[in-house]
C-alpha positions as CSV (number, residue, x, y, z in Angstrom):
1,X,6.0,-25.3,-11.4
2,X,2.5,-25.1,-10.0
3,X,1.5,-28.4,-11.5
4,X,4.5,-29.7,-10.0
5,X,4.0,-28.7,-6.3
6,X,0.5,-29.8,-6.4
7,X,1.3,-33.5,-7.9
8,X,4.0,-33.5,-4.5
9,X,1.5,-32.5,-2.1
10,X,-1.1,-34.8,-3.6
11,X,1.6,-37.4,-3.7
12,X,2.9,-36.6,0.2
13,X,-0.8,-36.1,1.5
14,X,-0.2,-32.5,2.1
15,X,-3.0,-31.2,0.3
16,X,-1.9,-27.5,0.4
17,X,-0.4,-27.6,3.7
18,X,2.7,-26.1,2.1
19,X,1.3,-24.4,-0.3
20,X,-1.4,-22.4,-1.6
21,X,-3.1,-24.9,-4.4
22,X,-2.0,-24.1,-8.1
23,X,-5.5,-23.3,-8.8
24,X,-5.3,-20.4,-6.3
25,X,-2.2,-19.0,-7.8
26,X,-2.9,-19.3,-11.3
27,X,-6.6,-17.7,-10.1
28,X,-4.2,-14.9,-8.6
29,X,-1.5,-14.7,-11.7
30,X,-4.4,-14.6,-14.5
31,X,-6.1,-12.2,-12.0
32,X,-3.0,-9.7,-12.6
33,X,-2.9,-11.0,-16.2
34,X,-6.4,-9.3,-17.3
35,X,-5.3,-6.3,-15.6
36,X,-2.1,-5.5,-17.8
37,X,-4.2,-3.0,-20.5
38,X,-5.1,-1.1,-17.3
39,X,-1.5,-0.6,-15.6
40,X,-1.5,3.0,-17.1
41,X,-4.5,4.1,-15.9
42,X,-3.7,2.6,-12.2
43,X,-0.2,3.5,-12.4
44,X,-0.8,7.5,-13.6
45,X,-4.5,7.3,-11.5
46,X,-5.9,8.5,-14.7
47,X,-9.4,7.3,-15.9
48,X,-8.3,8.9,-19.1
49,X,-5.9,6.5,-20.2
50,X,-8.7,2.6,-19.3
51,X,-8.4,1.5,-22.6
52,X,-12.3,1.0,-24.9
53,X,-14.5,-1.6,-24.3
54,X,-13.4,-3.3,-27.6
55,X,-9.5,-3.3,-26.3
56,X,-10.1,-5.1,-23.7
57,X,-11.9,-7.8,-24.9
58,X,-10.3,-8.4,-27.3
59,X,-7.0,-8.4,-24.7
60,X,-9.0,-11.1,-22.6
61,X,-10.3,-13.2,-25.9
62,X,-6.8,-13.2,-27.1
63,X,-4.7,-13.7,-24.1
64,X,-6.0,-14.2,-20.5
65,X,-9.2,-16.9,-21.3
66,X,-6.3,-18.8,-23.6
67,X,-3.7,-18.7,-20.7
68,X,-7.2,-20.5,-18.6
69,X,-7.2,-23.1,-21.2
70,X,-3.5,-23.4,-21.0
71,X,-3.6,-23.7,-17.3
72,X,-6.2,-26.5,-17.6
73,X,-4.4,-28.3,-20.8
74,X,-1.1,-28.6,-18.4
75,X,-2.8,-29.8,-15.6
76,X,-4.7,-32.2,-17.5
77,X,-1.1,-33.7,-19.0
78,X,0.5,-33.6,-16.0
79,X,-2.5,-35.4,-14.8
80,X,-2.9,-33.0,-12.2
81,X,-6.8,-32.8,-12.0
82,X,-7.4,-32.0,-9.0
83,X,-5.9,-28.4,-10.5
84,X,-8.4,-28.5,-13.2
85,X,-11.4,-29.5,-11.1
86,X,-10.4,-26.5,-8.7
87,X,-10.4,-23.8,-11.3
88,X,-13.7,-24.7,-12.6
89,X,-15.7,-24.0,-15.7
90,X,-14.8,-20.7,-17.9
91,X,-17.6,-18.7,-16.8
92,X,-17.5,-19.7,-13.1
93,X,-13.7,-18.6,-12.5
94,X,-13.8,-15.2,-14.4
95,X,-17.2,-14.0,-12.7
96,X,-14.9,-15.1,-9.3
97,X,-11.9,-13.0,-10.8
98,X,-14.8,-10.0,-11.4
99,X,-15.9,-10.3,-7.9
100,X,-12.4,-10.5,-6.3
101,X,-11.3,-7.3,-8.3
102,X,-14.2,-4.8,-6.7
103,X,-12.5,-5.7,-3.7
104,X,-15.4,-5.9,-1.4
105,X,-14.3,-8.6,1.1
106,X,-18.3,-9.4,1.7
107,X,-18.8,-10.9,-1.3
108,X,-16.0,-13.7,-1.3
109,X,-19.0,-15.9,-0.2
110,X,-19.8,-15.4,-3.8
111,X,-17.1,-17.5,-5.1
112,X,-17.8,-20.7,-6.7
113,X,-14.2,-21.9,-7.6
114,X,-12.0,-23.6,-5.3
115,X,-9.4,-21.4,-6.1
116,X,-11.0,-18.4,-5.4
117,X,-12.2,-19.3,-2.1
118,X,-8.8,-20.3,-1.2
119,X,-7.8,-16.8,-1.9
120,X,-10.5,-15.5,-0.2
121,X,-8.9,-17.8,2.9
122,X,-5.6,-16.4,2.9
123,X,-6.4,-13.0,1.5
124,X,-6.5,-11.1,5.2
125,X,-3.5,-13.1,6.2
126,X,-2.1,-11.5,3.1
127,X,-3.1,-7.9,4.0
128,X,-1.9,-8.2,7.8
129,X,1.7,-9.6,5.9
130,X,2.0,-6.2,4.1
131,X,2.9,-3.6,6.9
132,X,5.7,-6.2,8.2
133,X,7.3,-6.1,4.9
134,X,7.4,-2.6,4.9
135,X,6.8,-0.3,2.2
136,X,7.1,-2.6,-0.8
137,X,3.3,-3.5,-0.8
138,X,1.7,0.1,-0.8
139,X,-1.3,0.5,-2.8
């Protein structure tokens, strides 16, 4: 569906004016991805239950840089591109993911991918949103 909206707005000019670009929501959806093996631990708040080292490697050889590849394999046969281009190389959008995840707002100048700093863009936008909508957002 990403690739989709993003061929539109390329097609219709819109270049994200109606949408975040795919390569900000996949940077957002593999973001939550490599954070499944610590749920638990976040859920419970107990440092007890972060899974070893090893685990979650092995989580992020086996399933979040694979989904990456996927995400750039689809874009590339959709001949959405510009999707690929944004996410950038490997090592570039998971250093952006690290950085996004310590949640210091001051380093968002650190990201290199396009997708990332369109997150960092819409990111206090994002925070302001949350006490509209009520309880549902609550950290």
């Amino acid at each position: 569906m990403m690739t989709l909206i993003e061929l539109e707005d390329t097609k219709n000019g819109a270049k994200g004016r109606t949408h975040p670009k795919a390569a900000t929501r996949i940077f957002q959806l593999l973001g939550h991805l490599a954070e499944i093996p610590l749920l638990q631990a976040q859920i419970t708040q107990d440092a007890s239950l972060i899974p070893p080292q090893d685990e979650l490697q092995a989580f992020a050889h086996d399933v979040t840089i694979p989904c990456f590849f996927d995400a750039i394999e689809l874009a590339q046969n959709s001949g959405a591109t510009s999707i690929a281009d944004d996410l950038g190389t490997l090592e570039d959008f998971f250093k952006d993911l690290e950085i996004a995840k310590l949640g210091d707002p001051s380093r968002h100048k650190d990201f290199k991918t396009l997708g990332a700093q369109e997150w960092a863009r819409l990111w206090p936008c994002n925070e302001a949103l949350k006490p509209i909508l009520g309880g549902h957002f609550t950290n």
